[in-house]
Rosetta silent file (secondary structure, phi, psi, omega in degrees, C-alpha in Angstrom):
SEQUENCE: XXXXXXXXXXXXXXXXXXXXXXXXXXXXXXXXXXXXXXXXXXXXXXXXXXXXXXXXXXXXXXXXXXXXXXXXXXXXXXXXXXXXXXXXXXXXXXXXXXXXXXXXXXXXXXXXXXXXXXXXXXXXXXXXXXXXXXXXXXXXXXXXXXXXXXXXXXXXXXXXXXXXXXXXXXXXXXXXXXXXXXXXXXXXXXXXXXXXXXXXXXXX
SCORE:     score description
SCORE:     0.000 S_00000001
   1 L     0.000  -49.969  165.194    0.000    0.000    0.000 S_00000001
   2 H   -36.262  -58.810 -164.841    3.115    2.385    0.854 S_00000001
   3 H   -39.910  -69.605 -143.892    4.595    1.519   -2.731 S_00000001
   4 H   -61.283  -35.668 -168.763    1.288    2.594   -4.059 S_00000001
   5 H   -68.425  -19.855 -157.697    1.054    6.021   -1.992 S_00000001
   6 H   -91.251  -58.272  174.655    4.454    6.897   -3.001 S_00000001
   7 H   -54.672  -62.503  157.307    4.141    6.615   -6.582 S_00000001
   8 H   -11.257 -104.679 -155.331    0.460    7.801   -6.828 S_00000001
   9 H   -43.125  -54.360 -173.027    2.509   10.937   -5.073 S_00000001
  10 H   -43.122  -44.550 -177.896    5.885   10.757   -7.128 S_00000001
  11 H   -97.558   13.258  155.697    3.547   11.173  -10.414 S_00000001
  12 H   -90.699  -25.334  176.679    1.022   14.237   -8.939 S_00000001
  13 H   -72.818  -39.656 -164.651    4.567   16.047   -8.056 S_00000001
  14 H   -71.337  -29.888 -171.085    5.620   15.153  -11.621 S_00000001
  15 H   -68.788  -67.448 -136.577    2.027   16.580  -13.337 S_00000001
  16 H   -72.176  -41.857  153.175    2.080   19.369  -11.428 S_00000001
  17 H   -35.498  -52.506 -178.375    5.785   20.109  -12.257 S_00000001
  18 H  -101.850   44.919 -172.263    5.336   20.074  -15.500 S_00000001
  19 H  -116.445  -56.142  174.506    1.873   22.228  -15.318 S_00000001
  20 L   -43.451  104.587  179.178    4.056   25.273  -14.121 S_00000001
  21 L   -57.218  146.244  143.527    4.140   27.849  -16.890 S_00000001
  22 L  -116.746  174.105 -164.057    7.372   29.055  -17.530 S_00000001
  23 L   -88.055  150.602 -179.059    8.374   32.658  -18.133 S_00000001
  24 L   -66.080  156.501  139.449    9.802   33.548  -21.482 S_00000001
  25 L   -72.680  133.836 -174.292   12.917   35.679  -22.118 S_00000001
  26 L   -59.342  136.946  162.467   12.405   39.323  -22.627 S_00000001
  27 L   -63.746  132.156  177.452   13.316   39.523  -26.305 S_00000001
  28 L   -55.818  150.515 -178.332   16.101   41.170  -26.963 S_00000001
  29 L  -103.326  167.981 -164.492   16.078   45.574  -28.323 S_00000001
  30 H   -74.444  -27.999  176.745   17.366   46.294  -31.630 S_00000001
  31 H   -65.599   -3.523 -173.231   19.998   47.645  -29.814 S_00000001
  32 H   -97.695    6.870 -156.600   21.324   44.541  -29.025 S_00000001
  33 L  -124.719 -165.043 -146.494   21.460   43.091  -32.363 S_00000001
  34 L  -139.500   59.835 -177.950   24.538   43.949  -35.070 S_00000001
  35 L  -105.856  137.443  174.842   21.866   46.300  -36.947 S_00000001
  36 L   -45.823  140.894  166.498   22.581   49.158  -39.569 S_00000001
  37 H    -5.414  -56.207 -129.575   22.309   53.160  -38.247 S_00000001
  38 H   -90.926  -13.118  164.113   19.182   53.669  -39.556 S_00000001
  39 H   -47.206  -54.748 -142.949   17.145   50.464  -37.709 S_00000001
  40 H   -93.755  -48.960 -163.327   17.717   52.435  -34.354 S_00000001
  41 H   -68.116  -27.885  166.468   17.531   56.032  -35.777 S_00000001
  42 L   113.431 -179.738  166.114   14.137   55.833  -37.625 S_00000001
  43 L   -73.400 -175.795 -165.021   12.530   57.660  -40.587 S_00000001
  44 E   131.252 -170.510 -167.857   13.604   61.474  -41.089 S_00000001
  45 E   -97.921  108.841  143.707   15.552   64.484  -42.759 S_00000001
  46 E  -127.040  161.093  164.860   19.251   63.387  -43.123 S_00000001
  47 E   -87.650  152.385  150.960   22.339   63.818  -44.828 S_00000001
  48 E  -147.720 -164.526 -170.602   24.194   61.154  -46.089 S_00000001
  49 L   -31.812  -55.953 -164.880   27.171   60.001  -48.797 S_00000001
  50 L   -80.965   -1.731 -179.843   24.856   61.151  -51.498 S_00000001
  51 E   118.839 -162.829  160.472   23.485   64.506  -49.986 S_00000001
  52 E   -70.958  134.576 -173.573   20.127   65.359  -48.544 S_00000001
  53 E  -132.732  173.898  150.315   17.423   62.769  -48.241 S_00000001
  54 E  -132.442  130.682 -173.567   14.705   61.879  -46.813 S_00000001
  55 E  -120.906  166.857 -171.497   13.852   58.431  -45.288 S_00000001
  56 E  -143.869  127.217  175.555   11.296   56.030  -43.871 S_00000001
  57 E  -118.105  119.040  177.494   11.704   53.029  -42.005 S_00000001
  58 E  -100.202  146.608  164.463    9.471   49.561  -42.265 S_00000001
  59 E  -160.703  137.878 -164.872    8.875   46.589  -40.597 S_00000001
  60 E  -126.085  154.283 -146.616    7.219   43.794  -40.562 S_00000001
  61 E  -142.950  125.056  169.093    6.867   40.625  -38.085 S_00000001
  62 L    76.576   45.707  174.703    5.607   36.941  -38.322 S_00000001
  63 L  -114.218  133.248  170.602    4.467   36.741  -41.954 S_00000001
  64 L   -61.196  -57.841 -170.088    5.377   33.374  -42.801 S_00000001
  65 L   -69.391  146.230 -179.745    5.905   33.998  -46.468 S_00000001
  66 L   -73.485  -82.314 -163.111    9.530   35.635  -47.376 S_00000001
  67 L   -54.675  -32.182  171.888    8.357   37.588  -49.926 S_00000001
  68 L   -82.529   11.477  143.692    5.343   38.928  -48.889 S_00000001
  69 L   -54.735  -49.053  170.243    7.056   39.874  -45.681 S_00000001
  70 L   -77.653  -13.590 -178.461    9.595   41.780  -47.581 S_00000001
  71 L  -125.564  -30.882  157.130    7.096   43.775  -49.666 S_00000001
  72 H   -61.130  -34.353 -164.051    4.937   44.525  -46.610 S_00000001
  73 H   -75.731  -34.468  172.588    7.864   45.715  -44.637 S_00000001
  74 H   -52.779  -46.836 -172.891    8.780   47.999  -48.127 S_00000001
  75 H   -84.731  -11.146 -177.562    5.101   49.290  -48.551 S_00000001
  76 H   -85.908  -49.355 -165.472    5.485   50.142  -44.543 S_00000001
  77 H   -92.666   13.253  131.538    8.406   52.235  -44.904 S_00000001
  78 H   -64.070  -37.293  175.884    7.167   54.420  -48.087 S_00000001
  79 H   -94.881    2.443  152.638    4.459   55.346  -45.587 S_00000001
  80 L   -61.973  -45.472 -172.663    6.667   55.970  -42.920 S_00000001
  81 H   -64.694  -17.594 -160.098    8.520   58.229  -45.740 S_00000001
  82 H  -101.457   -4.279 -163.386    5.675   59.651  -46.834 S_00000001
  83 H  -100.915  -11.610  174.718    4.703   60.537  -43.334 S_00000001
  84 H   -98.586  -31.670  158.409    7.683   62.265  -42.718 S_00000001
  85 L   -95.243   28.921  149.791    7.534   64.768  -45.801 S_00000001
  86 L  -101.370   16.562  166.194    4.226   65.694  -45.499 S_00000001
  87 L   -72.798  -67.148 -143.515    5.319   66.901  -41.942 S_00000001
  88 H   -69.429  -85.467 -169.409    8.796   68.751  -43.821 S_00000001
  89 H   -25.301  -83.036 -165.544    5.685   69.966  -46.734 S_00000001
  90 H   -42.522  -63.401  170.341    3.055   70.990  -44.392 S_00000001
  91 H   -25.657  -39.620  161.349    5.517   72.611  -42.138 S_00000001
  92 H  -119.497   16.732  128.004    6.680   75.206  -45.520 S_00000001
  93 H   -76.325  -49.633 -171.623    3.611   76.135  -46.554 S_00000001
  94 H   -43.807  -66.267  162.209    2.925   77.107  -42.965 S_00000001
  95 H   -18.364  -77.559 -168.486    6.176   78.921  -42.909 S_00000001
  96 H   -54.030  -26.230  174.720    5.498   80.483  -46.097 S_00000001
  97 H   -59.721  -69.807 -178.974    1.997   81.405  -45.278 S_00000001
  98 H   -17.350    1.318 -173.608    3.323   83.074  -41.756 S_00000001
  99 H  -122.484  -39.106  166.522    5.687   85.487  -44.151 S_00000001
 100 L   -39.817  148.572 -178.566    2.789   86.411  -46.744 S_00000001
 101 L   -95.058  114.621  171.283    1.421   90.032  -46.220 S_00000001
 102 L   -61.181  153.132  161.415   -2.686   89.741  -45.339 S_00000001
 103 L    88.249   -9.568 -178.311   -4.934   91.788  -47.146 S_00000001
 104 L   -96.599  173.409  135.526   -3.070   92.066  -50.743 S_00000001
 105 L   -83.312  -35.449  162.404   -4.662   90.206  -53.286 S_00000001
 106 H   -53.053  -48.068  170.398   -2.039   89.739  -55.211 S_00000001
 107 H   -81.790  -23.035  155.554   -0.101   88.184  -52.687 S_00000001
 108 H   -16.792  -69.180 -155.708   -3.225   85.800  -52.227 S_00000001
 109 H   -59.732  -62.323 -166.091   -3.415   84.940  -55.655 S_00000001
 110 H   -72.914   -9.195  168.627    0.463   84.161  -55.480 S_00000001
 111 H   -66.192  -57.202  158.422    0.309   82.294  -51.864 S_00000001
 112 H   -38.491  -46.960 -160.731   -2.143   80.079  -54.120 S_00000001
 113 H   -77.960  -93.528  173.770   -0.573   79.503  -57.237 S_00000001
 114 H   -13.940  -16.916  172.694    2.472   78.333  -54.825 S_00000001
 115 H   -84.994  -55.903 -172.484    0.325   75.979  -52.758 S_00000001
 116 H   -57.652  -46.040 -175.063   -1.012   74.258  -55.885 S_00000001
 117 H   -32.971  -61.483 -178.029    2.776   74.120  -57.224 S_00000001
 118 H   -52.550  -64.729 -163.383    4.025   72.234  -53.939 S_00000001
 119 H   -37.212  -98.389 -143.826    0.943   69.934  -53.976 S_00000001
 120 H   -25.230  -76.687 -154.932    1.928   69.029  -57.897 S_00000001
 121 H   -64.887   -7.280  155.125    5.766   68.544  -56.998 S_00000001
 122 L   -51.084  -71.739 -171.683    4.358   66.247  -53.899 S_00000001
 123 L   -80.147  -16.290  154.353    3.019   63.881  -56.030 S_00000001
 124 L   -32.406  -52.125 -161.651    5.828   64.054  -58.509 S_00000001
 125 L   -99.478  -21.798 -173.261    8.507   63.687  -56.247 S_00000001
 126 L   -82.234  -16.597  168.468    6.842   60.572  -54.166 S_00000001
 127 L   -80.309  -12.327 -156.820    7.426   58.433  -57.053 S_00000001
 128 L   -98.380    8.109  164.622   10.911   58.671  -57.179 S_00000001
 129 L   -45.939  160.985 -167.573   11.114   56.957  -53.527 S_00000001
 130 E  -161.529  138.142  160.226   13.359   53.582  -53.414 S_00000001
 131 E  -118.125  133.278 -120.283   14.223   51.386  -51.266 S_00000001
 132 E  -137.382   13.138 -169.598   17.663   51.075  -50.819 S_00000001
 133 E  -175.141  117.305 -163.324   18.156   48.470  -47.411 S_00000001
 134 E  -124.151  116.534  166.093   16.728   45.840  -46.210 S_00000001
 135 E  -107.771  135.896 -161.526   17.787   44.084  -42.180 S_00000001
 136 E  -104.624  106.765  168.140   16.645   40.843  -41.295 S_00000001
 137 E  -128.974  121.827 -174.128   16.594   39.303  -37.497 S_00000001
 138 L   -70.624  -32.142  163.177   15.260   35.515  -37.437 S_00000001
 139 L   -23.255  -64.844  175.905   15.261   35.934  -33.826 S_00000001
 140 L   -99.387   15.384 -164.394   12.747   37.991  -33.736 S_00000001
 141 L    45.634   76.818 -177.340   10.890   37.028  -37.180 S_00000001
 142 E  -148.854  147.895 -165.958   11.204   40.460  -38.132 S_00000001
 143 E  -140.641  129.940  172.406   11.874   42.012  -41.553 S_00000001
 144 E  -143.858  145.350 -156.136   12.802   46.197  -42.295 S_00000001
 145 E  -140.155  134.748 -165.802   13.157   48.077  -44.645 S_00000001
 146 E  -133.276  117.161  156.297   14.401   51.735  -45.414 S_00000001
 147 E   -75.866  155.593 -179.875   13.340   54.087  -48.266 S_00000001
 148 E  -151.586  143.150 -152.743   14.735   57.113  -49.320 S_00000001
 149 L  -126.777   61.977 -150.647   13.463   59.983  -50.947 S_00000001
 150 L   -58.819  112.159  178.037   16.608   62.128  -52.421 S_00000001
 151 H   -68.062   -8.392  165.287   16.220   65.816  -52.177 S_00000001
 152 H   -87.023   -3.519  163.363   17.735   67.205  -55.016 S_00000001
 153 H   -73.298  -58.179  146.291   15.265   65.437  -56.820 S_00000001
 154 H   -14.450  -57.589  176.882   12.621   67.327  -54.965 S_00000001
 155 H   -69.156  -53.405  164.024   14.253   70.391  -55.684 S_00000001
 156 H   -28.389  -30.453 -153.609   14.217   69.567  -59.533 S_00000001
 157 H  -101.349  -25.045 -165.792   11.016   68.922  -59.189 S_00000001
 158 H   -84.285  -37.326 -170.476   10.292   72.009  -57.553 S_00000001
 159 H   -76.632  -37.404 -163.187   12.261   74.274  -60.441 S_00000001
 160 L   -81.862    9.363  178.733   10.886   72.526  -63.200 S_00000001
 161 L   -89.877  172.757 -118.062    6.993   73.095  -62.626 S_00000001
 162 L  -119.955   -2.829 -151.728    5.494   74.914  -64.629 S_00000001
 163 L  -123.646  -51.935 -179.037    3.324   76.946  -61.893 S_00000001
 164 L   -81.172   -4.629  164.402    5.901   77.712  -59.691 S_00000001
 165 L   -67.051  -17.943 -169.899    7.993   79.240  -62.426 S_00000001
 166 L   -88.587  -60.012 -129.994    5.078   81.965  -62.915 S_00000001
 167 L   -63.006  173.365  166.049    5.468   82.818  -59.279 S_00000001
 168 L   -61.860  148.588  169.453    8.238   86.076  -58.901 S_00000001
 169 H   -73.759  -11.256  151.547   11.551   85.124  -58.481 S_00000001
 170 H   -37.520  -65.940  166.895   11.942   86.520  -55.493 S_00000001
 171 H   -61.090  -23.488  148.903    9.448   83.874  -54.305 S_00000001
 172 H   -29.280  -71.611  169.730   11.135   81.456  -55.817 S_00000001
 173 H   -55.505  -77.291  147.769   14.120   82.051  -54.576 S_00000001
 174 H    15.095  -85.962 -167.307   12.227   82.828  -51.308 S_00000001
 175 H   -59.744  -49.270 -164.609   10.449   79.369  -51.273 S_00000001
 176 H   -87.501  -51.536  163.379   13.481   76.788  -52.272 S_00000001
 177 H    32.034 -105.143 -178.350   15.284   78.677  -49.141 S_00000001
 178 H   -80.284  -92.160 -157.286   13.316   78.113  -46.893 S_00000001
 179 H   -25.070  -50.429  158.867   12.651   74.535  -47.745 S_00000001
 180 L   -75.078  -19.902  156.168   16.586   73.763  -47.213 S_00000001
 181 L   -77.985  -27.201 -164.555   16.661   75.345  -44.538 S_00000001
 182 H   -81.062  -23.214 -160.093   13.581   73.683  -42.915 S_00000001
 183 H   -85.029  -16.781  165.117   15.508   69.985  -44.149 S_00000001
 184 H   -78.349  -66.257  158.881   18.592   71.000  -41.806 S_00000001
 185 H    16.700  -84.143  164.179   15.973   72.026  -39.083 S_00000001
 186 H   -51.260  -41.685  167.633   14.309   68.407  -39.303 S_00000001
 187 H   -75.260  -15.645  165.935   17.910   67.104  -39.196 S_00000001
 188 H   -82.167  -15.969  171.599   19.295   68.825  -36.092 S_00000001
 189 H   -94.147  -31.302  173.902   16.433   67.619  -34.318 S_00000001
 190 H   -60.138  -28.635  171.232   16.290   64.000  -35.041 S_00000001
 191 H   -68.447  -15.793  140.680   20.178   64.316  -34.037 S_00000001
 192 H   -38.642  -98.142  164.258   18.664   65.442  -31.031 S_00000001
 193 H   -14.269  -91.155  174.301   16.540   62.824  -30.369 S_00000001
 194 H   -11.044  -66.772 -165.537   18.973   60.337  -31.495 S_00000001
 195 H   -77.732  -12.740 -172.454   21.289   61.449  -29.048 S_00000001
 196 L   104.375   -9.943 -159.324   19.060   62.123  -26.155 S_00000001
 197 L   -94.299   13.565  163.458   19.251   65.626  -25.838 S_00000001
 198 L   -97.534   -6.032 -167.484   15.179   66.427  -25.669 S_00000001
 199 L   -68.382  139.268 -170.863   14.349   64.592  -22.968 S_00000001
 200 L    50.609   23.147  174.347   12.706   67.072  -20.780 S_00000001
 201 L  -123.645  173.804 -176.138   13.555   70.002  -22.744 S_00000001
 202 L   -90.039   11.958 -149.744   11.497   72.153  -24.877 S_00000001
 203 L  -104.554  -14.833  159.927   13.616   72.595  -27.685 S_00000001
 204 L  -106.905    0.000    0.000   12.225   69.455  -29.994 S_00000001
């Protein structure tokens, strides 16, 4: 009868042993991994070998399929890119309204004509995105992907329409400016970021 009590016990300690969830390991941060710059730094305004750009970063997790893993993670980081120039866009026409003089009509009419122009040179310039990097970690089943949006194309894009050439050359001049100026702007702050230096300040 002992025999019997002992096993009878020996196999409810063994169920119940192996009935005890156990806890996972916290998954490792991208910092921990062997990953290119631009996994940790993100989409943004930057310079790099080739000049100014702008980029967007995708990623996508647990898709079974390679490829369609790799072209979701692609189609995420055009709309990361795309979400980061219509910040840099929105961001000059406000500027540029904030400089017009209220009350002329002229300068109306030419605040307009200059609105539709960017708008065109929006959709213009968003085709020539690419994506130009792709990092892989099996670890995490995770797939990313980084586009880039080169700004002298932008700018090309900007001289050659056919609307913002009517505007004065002043405004012209004026307009392409300011827009390189606001693309340092966007780049001193993500180097900000990057580095740590907003936390608690007001200055990003």
């Amino acid at each position: 009868m002992k025999n019997y009590i002992m096993i009878f016990t020996m196999l409810f300690l063994s169920t119940a042993c192996s009935s005890i969830p156990t806890i996972p390991d916290a998954p490792k941060a991208l910092a921990e991994y062997d990953a290119p710059e631009w996994v940790l730094r993100g989409g943004g305004a930057f310079t790099d070998g080739k000049g100014k750009a702008f980029y967007g970063v995708g990623s996508a997790t647990g898709i079974e399929n390679y490829s369609l893993q790799r072209t979701v993670a692609d189609d995420r980081a055009r709309g990361d890119l795309a979400k980061v120039f219509q910040v840099y866009m929105t961001s000059l026409t406000k500027d540029y309204q904030a400089h017009t003089t209220a009350g002329s009509f002229a300068n109306s009419t030419e605040e307009q004509n200059a609105e539709v122009a960017l708008k065109v040179v929006v959709s213009q310039t968003m085709r020539g995105v690419v994506i130009i990097d792709h990092f892989e970690i099996p670890e995490r089943r995770e797939f990313l992907s980084l586009a880039r949006l080169d700004y002298d194309a932008f700018e090309k894009n900007v001289e050659a329409n056919e609307t913002f050439r009517e505007l004065p050359e002043k405004l012209q001049e004026d307009i392409k400016e300011r827009a390189e100026k606001l693309h340092d702007e966007m780049e001193e702050e993500a180097q900000k970021l990057a580095n740590g230096d907003c936390f608690g300040s007001s200055d990003c």
